[in-house]
C-alpha positions in Angstrom: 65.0 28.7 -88.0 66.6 30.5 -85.0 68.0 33.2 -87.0 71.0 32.7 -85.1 74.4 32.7 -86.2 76.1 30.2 -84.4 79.4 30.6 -86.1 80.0 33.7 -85.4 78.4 33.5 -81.4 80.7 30.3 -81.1 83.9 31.2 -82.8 85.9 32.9 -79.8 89.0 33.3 -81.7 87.1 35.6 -84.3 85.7 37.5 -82.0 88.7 38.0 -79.7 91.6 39.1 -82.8 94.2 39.3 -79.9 94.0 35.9 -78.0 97.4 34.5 -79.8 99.2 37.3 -77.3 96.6 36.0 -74.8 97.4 32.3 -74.7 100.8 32.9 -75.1 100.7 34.9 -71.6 99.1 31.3 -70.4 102.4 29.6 -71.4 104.4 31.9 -69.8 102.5 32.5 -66.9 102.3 28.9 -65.9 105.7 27.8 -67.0 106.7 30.7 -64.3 104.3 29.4 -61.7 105.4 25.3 -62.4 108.9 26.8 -61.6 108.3 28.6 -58.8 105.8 26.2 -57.5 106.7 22.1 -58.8 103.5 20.3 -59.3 103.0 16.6 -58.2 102.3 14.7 -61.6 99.7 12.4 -61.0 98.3 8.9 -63.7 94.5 8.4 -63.9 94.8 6.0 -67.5 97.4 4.4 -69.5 97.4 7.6 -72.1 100.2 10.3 -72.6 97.7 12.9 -71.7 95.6 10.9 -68.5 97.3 13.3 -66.0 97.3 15.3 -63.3 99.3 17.9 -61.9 98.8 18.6 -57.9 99.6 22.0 -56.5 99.8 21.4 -52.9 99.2 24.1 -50.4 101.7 25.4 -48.1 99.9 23.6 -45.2 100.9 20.1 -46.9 103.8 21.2 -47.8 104.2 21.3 -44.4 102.2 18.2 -43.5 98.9 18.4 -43.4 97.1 16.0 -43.8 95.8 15.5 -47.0 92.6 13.4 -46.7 90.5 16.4 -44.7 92.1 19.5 -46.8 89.6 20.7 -49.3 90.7 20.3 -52.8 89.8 22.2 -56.0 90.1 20.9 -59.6 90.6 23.3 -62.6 89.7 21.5 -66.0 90.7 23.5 -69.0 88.9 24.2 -71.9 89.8 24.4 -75.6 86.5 23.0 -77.4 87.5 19.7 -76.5 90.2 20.2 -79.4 93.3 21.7 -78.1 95.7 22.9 -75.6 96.1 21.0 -72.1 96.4 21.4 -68.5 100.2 22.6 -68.5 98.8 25.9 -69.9 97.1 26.7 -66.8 99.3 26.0 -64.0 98.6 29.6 -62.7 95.4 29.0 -61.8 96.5 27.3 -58.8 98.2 30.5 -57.2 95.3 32.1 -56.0 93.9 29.2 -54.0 97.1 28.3 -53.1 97.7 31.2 -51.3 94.9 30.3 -49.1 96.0 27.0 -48.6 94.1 25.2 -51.1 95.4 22.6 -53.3 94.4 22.7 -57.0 94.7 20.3 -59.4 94.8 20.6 -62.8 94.0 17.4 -65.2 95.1 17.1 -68.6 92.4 14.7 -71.3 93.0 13.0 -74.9 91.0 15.6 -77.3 88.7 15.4 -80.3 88.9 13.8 -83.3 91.4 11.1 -81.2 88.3 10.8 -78.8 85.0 11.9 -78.4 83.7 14.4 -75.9 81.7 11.9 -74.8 85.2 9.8 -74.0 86.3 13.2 -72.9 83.5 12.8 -70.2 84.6 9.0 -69.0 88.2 10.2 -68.7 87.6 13.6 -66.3 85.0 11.2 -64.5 87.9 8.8 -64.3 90.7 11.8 -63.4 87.8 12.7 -60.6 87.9 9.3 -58.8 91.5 9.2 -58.6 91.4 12.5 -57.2 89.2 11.4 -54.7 92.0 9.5 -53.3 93.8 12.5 -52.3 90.1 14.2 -51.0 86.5 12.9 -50.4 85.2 16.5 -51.2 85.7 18.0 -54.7 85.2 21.7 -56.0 85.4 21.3 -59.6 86.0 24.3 -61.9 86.5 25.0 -65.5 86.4 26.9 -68.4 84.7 26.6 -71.6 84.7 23.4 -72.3 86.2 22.5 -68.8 83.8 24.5 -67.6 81.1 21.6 -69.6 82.9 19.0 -67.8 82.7 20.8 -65.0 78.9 20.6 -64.5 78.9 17.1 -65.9 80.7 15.9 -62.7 78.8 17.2 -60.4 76.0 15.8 -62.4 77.8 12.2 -62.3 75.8 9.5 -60.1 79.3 8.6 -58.3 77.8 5.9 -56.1 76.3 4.1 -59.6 80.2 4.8 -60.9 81.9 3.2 -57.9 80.1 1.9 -54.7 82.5 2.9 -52.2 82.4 7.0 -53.3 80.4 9.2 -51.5 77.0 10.5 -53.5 78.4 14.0 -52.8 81.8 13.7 -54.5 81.6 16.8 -55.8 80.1 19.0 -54.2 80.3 22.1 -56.0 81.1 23.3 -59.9 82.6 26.7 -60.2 82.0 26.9 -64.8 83.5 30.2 -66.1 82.4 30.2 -69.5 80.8 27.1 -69.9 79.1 25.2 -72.4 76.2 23.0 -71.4 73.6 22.5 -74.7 76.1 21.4 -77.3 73.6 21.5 -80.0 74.2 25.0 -81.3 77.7 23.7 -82.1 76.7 20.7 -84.8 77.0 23.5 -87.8 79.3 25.3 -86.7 83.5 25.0 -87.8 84.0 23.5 -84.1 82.2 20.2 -84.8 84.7 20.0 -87.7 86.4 18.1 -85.0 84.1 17.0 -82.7 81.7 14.9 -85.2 78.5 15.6 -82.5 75.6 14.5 -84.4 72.7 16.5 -82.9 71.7 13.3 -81.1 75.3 12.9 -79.5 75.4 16.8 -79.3 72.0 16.9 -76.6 73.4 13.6 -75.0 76.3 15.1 -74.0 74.3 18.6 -72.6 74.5 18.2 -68.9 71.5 20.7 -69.6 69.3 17.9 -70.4 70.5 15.5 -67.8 69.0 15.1 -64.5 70.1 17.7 -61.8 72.3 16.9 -59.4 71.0 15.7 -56.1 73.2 17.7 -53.9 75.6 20.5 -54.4 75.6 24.0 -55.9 76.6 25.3 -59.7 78.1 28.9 -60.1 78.3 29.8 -64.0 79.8 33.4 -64.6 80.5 34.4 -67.8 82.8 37.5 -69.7 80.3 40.5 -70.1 82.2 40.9 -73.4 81.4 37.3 -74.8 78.3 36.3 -77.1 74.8 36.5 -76.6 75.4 32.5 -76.4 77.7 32.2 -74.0 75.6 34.1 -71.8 72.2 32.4 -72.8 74.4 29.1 -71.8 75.0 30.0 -68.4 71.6 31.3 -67.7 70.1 28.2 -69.0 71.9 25.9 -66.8 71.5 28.1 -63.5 67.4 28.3 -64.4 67.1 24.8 -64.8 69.3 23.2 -62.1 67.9 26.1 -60.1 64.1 25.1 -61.0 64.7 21.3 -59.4 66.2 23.2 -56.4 70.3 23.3 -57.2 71.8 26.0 -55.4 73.1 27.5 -58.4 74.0 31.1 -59.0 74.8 33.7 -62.2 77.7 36.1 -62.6 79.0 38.6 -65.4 83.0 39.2 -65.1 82.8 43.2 -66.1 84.6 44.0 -68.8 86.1 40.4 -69.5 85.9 38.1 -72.7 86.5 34.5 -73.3 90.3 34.6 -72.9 90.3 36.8 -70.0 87.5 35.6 -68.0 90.0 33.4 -66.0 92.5 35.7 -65.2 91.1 36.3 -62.0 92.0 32.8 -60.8 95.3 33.7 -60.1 95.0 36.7 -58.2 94.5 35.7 -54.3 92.6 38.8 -53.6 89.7 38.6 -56.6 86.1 37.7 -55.8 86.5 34.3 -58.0 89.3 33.1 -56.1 87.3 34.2 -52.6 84.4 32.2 -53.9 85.8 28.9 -54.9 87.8 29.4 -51.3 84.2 29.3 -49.5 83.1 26.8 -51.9 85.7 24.9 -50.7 84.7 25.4 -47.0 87.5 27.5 -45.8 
């Protein structure tokens, strides 16, 4: 026995009373910024939910070519379960400020799907995005932050000969969740149905590190013991077989704040995933 509460180191909502007022800011916030800002909408499967919304820079806006401009993805989290990538729209305005386009994918959630099929469709989203770019950043959070590291995990040349090895060549995981284990008792897998089996099958910790690449994984300094053993776990093992990975706290931040910063052009996240991106 661990001696562990999991239910009450996973259940973010408990622990953070406030995050109705929270998410609600997320609706608003990126309803604004779809107004301001109108995203392309872009098909990657035959579902209501297989898309993805493109917000282009100002330098294609005003032509540039597309192909050689770096791109970042934000994936969203939810435990696999809820919300989806219209919620997040604002996360694009602090690259895009830069002149980085963001996109922001929307996936089919648990108990519809498994987050194994979860998986197969952001790997699917991925290669379509690699139509638009041949270099990914790939962030996320929570769970998008899971799926996240699972694509820069993803042998891309086994998925489709004629994509490069290095896809992906960064994940930027605020939040993330990498052993999925801890979450088989827990209220969360009332949804999910992980066995433990499916649970450490679908723990990009236990797969084999990426070949290329680098991981960031910063986490709230206000979230669980958990959320923070997560991150560490996945930096010291990727790091051990020689992923360039790195380890940051957000001060003061818990789960439902943790991405703020993405919107703001001048916060260190928003800096990083720019020089992630190469610019």
């Amino acid at each position: 026995m661990t001696g562990i509460d999991y239910e009450v180191e996973y259940n973010n909502r408990a622990r953070v009373p406030e995050n109705p007022a929270l998410m609600a800011g997320w609706v608003r916030d990126a309803a604004a910024y779809r107004e301001q800002r109108p995203p392309r909408r872009l098909t990657y499967g035959p579902g209501p939910r297989h898309v993805i919304d493109v917000f282009a820079s100002e330098d294609q806006d005003q032509g540039q070519d597309q192909g050689k401009a770096p791109l970042v993805v934000f994936i969203h989290g939810g435990y696999w379960q809820a919300l989806d990538g219209s919620s997040f729209s604002h996360m694009a305005r602090g690259l895009n400020a830069h002149g980085i386009t963001v996109a922001v994918p929307t996936y089919d959630l648990c108990p519809q799907v498994s987050v194994a099929g979860i998986i197969e469709e952001m790997r699917q989203a991925t290669r379509e995005l690699a139509k638009l770019s041949g270099s990914l950043v790939i962030s996320g959070h929570s769970a998008g932050g899971h799926l996240a590291a699972c694509m820069l995990a993803t042998d891309w040349k086994a998925c489709d000969a004629s994509l490069p090895p290095d896809l992906v060549r960064a994940a930027y995981t605020i939040s993330g969740l990498f052993e999925l284990e801890p979450l088989v008792p827990t209220s969360v897998n009332k949804a999910l149905g992980l066995t433990p089996e499916a649970a450490r099958a679908a723990s990009p910790l236990f797969w084999s590190p990426p070949a290329h690449g680098g991981l960031d994984a910063v986490v709230g300094e206000a979230e669980s013991v958990e959320y923070h053993r997560q991150s560490r776990s996945i930096v010291e093992a990727w790091g051990q077989a020689g992923v360039a990975t790195k380890f940051g706290s957000l001060p003061a931040a818990n789960h439902f704040t943790a991405i703020a910063p993405l919107s703001d052009p001048a916060s260190s996240m928003t800096l990083r995933l720019k020089e992630l991106a190469g610019r």
